[in-house]
N, CA, C, O and CB atoms as a CASP TS submission, in Angstrom:
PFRMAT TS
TARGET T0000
AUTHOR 0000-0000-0000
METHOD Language model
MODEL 1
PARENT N/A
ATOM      1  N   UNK     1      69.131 122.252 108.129  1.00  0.00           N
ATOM      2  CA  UNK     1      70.069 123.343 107.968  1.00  0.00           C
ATOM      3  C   UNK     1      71.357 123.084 108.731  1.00  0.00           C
ATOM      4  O   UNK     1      72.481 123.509 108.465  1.00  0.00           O
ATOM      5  CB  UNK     1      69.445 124.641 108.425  1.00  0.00           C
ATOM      6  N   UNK     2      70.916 122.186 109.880  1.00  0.00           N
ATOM      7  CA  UNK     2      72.295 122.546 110.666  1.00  0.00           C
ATOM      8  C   UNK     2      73.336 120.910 110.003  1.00  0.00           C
ATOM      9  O   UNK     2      74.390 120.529 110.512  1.00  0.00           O
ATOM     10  CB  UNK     2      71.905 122.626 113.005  1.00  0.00           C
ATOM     11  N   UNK     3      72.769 120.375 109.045  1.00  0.00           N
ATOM     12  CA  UNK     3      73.530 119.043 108.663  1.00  0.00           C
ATOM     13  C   UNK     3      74.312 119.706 107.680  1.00  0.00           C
ATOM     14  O   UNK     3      74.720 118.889 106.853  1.00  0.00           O
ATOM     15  CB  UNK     3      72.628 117.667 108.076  1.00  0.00           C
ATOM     16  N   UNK     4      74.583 120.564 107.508  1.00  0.00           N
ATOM     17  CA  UNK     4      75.369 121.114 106.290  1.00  0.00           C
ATOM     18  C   UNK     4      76.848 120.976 106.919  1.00  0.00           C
ATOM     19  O   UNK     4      77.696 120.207 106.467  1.00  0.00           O
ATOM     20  CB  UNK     4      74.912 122.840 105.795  1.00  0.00           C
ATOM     21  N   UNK     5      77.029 121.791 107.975  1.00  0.00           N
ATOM     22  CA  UNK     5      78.421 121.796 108.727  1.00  0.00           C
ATOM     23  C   UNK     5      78.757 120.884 109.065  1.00  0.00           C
ATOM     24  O   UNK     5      79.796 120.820 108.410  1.00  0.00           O
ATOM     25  CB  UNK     5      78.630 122.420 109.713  1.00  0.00           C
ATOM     26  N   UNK     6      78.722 119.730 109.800  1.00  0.00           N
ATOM     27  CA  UNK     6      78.035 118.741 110.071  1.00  0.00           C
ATOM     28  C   UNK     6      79.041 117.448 109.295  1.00  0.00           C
ATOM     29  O   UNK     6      79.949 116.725 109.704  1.00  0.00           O
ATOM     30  CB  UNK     6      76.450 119.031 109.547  1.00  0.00           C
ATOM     31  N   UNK     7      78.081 117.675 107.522  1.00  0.00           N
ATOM     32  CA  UNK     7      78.534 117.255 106.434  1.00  0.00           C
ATOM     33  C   UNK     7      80.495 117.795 106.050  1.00  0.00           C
ATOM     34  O   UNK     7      81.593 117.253 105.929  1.00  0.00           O
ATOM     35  CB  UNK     7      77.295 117.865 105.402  1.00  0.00           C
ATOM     36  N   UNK     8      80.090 118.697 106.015  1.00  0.00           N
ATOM     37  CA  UNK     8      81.711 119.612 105.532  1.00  0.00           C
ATOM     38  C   UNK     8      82.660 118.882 106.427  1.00  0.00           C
ATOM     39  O   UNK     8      83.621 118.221 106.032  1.00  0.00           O
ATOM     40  CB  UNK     8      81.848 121.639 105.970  1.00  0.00           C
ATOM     41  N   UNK     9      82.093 119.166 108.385  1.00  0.00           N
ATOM     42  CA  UNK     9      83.590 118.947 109.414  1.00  0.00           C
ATOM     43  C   UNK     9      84.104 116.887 108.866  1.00  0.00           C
ATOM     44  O   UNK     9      85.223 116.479 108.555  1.00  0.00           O
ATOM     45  CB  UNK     9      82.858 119.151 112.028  1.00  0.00           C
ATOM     46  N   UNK    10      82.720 116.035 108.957  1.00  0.00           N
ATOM     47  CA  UNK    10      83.040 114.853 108.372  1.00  0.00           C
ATOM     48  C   UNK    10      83.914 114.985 107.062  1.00  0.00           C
ATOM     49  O   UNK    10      85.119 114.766 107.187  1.00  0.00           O
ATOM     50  CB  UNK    10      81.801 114.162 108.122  1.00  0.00           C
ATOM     51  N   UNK    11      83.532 115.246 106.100  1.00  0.00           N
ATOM     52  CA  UNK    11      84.108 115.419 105.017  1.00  0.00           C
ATOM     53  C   UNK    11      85.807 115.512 105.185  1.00  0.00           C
ATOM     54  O   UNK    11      86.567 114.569 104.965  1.00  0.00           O
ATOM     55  CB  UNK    11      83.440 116.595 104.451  1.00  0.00           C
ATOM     56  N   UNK    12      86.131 116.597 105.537  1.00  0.00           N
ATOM     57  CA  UNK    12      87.744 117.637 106.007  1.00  0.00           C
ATOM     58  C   UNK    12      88.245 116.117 107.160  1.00  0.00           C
ATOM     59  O   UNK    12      89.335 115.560 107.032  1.00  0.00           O
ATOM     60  CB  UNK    12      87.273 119.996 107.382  1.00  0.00           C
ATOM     61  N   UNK    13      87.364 115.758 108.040  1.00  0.00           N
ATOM     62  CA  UNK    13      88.536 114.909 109.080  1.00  0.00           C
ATOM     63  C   UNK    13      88.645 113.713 108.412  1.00  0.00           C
ATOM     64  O   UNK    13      89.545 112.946 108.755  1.00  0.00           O
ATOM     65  CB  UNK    13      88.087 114.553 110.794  1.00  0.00           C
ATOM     66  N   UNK    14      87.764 113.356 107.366  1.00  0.00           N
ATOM     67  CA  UNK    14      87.890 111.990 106.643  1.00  0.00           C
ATOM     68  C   UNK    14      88.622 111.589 106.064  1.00  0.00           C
ATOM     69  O   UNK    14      89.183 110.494 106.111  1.00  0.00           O
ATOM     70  CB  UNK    14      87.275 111.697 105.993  1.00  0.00           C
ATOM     71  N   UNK    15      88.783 112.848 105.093  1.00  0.00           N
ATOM     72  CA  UNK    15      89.914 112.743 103.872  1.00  0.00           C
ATOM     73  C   UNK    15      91.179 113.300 104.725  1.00  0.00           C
ATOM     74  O   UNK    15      92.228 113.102 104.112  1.00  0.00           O
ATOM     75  CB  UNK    15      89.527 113.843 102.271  1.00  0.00           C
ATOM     76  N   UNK    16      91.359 113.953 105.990  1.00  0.00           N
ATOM     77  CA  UNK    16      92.557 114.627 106.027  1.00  0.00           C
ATOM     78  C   UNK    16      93.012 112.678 106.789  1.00  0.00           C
ATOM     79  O   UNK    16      94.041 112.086 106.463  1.00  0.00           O
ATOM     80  CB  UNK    16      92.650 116.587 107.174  1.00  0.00           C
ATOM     81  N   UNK    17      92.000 112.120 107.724  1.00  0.00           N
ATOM     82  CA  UNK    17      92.990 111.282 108.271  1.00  0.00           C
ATOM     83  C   UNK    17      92.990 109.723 106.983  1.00  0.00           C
ATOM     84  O   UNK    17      93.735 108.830 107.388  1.00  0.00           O
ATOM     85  CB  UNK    17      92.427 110.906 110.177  1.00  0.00           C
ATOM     86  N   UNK    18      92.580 109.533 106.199  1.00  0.00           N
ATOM     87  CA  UNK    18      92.694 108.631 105.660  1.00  0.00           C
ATOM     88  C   UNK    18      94.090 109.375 104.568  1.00  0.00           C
ATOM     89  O   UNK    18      95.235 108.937 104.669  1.00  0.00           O
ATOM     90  CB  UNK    18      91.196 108.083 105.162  1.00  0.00           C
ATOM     91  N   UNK    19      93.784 110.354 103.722  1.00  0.00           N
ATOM     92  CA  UNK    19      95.247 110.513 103.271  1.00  0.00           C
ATOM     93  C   UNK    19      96.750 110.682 104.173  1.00  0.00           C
ATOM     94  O   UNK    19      97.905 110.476 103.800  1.00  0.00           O
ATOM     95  CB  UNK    19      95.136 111.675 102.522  1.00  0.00           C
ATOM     96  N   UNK    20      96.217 111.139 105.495  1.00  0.00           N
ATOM     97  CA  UNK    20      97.651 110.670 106.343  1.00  0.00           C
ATOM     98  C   UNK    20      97.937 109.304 106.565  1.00  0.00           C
ATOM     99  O   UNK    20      99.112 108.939 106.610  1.00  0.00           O
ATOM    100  CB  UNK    20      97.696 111.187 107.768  1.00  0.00           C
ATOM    101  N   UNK    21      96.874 108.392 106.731  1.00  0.00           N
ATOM    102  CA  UNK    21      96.992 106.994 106.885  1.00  0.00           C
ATOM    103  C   UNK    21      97.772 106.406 105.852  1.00  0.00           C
ATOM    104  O   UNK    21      98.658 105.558 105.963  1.00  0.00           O
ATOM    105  CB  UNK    21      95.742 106.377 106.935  1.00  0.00           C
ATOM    106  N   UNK    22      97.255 107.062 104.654  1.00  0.00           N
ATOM    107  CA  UNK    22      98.062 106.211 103.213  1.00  0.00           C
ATOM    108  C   UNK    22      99.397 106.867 103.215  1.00  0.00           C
ATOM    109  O   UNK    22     100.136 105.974 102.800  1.00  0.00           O
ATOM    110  CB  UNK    22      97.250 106.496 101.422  1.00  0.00           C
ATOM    111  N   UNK    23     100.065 107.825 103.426  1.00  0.00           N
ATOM    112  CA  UNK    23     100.825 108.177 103.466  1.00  0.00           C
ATOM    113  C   UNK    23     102.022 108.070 104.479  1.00  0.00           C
ATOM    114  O   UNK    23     103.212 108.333 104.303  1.00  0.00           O
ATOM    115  CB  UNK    23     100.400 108.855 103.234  1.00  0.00           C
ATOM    116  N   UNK    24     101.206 107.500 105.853  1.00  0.00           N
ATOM    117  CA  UNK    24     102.076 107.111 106.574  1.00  0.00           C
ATOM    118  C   UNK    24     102.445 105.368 106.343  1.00  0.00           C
ATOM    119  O   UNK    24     103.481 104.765 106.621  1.00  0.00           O
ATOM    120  CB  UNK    24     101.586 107.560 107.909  1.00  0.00           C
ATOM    121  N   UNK    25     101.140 104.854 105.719  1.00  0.00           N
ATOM    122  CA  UNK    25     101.924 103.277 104.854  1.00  0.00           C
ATOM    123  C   UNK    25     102.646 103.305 104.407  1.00  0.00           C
ATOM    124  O   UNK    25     103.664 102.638 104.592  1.00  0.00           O
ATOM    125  CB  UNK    25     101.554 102.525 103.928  1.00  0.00           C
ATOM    126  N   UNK    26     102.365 104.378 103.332  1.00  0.00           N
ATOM    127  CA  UNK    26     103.528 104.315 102.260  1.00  0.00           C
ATOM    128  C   UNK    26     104.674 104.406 102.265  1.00  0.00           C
ATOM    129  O   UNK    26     105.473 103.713 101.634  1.00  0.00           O
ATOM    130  CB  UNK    26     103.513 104.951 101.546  1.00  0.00           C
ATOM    131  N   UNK    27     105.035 105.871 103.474  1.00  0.00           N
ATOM    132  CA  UNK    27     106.136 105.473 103.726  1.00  0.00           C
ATOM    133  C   UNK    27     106.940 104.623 104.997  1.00  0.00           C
ATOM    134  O   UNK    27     108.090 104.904 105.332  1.00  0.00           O
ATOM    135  CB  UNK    27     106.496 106.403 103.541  1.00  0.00           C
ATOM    136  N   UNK    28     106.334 103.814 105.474  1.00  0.00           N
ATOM    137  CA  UNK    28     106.538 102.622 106.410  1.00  0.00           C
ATOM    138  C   UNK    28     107.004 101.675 105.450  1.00  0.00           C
ATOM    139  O   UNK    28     108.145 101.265 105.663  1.00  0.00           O
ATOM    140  CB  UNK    28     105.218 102.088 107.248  1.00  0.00           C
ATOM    141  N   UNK    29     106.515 101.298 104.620  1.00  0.00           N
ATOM    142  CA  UNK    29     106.471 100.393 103.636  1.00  0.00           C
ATOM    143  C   UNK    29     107.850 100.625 102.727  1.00  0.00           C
ATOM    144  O   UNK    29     108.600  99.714 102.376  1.00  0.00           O
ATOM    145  CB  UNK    29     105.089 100.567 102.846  1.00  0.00           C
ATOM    146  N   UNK    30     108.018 102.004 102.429  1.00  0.00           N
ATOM    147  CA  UNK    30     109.419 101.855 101.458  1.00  0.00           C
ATOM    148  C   UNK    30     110.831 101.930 102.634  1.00  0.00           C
ATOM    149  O   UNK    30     112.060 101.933 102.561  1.00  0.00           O
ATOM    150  CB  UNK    30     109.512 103.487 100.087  1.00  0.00           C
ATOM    151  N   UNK    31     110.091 101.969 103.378  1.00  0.00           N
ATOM    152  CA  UNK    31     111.326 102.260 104.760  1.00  0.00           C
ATOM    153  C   UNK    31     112.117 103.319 104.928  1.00  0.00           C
ATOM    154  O   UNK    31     113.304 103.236 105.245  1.00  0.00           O
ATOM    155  CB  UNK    31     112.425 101.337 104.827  1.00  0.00           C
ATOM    156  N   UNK    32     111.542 104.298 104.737  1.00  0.00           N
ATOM    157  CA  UNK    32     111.526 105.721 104.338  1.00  0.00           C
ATOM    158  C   UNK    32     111.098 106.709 105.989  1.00  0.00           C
ATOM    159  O   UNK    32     110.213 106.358 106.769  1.00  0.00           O
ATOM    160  CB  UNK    32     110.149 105.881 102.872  1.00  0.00           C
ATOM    161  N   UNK    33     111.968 107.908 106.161  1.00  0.00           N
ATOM    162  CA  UNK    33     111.037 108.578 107.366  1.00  0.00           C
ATOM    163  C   UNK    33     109.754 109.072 107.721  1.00  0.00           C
ATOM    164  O   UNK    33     109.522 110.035 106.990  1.00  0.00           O
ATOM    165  CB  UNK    33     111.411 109.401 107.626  1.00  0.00           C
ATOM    166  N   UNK    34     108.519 108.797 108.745  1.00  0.00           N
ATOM    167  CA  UNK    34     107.862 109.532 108.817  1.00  0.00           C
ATOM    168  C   UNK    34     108.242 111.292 109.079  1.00  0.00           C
ATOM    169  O   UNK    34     108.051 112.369 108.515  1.00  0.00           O
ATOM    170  CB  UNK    34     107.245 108.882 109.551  1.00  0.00           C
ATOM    171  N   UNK    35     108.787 110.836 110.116  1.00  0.00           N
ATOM    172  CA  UNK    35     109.424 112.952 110.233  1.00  0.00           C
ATOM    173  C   UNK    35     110.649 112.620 110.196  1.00  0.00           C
ATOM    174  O   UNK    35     111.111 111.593 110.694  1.00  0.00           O
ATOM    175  CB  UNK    35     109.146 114.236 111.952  1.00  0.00           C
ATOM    176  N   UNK    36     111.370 113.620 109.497  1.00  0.00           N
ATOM    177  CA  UNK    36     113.165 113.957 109.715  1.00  0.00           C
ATOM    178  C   UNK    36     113.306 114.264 110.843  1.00  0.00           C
ATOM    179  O   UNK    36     112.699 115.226 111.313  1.00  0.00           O
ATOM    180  CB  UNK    36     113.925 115.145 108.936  1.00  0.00           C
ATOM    181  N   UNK    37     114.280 113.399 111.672  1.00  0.00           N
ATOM    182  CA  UNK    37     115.322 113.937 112.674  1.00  0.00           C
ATOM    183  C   UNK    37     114.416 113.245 113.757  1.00  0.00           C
ATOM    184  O   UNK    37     114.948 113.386 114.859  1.00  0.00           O
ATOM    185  CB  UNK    37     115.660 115.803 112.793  1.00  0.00           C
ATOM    186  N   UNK    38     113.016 112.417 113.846  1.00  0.00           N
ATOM    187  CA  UNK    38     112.195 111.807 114.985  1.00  0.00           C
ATOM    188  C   UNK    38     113.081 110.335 114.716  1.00  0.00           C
ATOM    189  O   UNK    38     113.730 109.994 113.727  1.00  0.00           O
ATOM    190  CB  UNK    38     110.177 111.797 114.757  1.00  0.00           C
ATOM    191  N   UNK    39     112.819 109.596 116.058  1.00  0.00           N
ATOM    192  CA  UNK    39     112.162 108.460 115.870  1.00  0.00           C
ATOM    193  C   UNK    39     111.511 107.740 115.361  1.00  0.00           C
ATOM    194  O   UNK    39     110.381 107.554 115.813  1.00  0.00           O
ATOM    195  CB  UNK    39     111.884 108.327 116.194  1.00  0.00           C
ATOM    196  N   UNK    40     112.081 106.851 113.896  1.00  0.00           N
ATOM    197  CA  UNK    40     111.157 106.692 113.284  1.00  0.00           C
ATOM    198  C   UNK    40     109.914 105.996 113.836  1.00  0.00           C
ATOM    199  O   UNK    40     108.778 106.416 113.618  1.00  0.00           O
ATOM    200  CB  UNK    40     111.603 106.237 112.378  1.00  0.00           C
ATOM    201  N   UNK    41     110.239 104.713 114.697  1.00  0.00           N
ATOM    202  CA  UNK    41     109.065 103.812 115.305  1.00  0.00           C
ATOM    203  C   UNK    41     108.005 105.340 115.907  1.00  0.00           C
ATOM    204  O   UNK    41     106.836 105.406 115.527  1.00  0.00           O
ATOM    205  CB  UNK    41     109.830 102.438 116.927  1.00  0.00           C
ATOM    206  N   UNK    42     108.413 106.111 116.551  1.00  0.00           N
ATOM    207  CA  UNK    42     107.953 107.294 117.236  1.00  0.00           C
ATOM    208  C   UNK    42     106.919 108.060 116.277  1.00  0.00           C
ATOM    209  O   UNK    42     105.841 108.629 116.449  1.00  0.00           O
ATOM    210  CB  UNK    42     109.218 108.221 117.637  1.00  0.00           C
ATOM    211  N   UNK    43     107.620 107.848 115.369  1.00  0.00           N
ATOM    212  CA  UNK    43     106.600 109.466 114.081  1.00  0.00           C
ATOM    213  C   UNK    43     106.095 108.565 113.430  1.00  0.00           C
ATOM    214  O   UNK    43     105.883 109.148 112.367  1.00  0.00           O
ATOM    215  CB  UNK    43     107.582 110.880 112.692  1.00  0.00           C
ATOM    216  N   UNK    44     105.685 107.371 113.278  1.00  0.00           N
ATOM    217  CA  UNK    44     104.735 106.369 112.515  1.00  0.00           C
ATOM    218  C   UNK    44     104.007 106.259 113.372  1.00  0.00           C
ATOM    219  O   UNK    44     103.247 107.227 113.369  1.00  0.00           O
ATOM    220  CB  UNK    44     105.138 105.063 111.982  1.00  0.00           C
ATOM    221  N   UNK    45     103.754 105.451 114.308  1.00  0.00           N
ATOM    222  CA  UNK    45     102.970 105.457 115.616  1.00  0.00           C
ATOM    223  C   UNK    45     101.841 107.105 115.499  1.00  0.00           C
ATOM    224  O   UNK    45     100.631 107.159 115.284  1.00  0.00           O
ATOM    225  CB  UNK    45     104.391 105.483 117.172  1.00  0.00           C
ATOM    226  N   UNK    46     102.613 108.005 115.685  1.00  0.00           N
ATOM    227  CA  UNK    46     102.333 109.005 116.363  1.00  0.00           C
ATOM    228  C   UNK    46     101.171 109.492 115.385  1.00  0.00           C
ATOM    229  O   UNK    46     100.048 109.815 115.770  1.00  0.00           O
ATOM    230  CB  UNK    46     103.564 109.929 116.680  1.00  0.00           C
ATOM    231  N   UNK    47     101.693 109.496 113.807  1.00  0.00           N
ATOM    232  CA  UNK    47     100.959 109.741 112.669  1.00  0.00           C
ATOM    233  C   UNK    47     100.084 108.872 112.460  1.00  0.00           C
ATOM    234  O   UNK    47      99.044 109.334 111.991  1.00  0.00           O
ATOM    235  CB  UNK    47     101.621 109.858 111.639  1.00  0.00           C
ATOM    236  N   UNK    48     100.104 107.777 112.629  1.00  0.00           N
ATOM    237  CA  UNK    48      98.880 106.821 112.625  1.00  0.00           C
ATOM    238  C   UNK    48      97.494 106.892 113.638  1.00  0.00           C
ATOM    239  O   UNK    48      96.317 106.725 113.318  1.00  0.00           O
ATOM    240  CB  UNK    48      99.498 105.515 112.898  1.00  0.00           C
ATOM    241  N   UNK    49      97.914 107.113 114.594  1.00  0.00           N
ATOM    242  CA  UNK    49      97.387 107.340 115.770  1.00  0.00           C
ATOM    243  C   UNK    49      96.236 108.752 115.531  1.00  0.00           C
ATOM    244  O   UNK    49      95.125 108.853 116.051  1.00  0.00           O
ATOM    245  CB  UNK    49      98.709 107.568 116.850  1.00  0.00           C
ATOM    246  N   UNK    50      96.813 109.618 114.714  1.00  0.00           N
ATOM    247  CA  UNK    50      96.724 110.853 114.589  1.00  0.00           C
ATOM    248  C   UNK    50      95.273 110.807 113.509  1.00  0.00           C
ATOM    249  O   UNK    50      94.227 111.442 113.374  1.00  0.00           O
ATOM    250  CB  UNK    50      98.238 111.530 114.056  1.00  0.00           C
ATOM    251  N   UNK    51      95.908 109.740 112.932  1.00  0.00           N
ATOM    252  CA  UNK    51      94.776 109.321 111.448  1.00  0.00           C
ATOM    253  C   UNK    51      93.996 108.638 112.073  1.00  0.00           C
ATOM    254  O   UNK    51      92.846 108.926 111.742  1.00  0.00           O
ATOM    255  CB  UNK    51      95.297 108.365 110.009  1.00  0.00           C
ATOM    256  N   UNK    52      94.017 108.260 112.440  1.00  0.00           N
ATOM    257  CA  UNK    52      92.645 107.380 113.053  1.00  0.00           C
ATOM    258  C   UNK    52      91.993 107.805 113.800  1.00  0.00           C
ATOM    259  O   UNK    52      90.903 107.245 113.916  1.00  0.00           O
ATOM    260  CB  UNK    52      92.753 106.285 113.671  1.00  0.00           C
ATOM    261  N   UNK    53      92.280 109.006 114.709  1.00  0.00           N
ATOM    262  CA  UNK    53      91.671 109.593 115.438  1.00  0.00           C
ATOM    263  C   UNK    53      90.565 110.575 114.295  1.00  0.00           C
ATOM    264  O   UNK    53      89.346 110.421 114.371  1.00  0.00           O
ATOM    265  CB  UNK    53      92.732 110.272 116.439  1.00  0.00           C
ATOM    266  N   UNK    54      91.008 111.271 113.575  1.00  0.00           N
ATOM    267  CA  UNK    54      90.435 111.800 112.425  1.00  0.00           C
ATOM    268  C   UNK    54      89.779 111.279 111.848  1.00  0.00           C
ATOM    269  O   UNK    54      88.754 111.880 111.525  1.00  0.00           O
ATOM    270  CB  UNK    54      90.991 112.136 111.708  1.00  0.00           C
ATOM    271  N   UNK    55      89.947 109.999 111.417  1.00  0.00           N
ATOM    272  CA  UNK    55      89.135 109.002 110.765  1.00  0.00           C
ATOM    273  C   UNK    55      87.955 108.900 112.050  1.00  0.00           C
ATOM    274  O   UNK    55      86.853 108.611 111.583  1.00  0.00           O
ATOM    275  CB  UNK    55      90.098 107.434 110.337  1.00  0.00           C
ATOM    276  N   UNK    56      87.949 108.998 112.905  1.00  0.00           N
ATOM    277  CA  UNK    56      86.757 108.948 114.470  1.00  0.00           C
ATOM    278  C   UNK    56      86.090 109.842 114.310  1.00  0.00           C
ATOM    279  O   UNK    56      84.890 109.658 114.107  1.00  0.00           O
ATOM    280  CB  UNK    56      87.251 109.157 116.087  1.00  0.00           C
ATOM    281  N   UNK    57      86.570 110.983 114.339  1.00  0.00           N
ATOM    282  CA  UNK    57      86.613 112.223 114.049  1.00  0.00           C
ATOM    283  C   UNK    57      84.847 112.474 112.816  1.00  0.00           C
ATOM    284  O   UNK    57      83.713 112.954 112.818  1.00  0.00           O
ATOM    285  CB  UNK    57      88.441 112.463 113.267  1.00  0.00           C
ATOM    286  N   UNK    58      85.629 111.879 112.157  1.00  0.00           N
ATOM    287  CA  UNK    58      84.693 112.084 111.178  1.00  0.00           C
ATOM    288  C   UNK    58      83.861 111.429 110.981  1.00  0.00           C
ATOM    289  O   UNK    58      83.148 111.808 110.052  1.00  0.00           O
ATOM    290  CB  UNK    58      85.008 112.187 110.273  1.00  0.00           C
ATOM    291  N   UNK    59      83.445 110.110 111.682  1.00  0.00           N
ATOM    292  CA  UNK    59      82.239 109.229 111.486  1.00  0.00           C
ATOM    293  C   UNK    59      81.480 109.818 112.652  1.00  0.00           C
ATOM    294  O   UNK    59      80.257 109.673 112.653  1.00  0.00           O
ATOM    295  CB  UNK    59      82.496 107.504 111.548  1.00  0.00           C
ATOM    296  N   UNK    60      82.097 110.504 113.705  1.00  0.00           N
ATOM    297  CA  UNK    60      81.489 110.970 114.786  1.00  0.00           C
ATOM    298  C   UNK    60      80.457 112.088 114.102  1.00  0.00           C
ATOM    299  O   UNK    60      79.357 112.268 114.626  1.00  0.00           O
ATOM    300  CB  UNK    60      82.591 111.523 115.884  1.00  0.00           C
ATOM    301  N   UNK    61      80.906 112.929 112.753  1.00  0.00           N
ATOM    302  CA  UNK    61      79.792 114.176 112.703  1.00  0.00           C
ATOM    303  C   UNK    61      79.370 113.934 111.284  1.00  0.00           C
ATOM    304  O   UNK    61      79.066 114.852 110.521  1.00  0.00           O
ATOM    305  CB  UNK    61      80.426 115.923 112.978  1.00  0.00           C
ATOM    306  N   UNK    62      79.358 112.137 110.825  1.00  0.00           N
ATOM    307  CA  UNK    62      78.400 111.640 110.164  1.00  0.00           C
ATOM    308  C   UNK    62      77.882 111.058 110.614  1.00  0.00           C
ATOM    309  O   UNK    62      77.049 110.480 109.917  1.00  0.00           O
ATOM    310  CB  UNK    62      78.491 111.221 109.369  1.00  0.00           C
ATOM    311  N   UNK    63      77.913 110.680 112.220  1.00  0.00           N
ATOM    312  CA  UNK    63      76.433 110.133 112.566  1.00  0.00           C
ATOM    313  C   UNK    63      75.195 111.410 113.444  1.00  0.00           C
ATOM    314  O   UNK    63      74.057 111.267 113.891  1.00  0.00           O
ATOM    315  CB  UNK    63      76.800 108.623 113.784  1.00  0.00           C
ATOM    316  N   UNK    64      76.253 112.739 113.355  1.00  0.00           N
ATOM    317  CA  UNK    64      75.259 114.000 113.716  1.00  0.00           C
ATOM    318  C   UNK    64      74.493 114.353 112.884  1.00  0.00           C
ATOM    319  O   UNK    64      73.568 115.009 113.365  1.00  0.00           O
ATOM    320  CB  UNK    64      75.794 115.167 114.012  1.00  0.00           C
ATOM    321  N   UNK    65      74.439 114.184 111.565  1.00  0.00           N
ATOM    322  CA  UNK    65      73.445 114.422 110.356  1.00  0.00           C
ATOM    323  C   UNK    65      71.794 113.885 110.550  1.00  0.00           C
ATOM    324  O   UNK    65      70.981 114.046 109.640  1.00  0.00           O
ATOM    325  CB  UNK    65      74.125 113.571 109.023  1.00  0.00           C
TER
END
């Protein structure tokens, strides 16, 4: 019973930090801003960092199942 939540919080930090990950490639890659008006080296870093932690995030409460 209690792997249900568990399942869901993995789920939500998985997809939220892997679609920030692709999105912060993507736009690294066209040479494009991560945030308006930051640093860009600053708001790539920061967003990556951010995704991967999420991406942790979420293998952490798929190995609570």
């Amino acid at each position: 019973m209690e792997s249900g939540p568990a399942i869901f919080a993995g789920m939500v930090f998985a997809l939220f930090g892997g679609a920030l990950l692709m999105w912060t490639v993507v736009r690294v890659r066209h040479g494009e801003p991560v945030a308006h008006g930051v640093n860009p080296v600053a708001s790539a870093t920061l967003a990556s960092l951010a995704s991967v932690i999420m991406l942790v995030l979420g293998t952490w409460c798929f190995t609570r199942v």
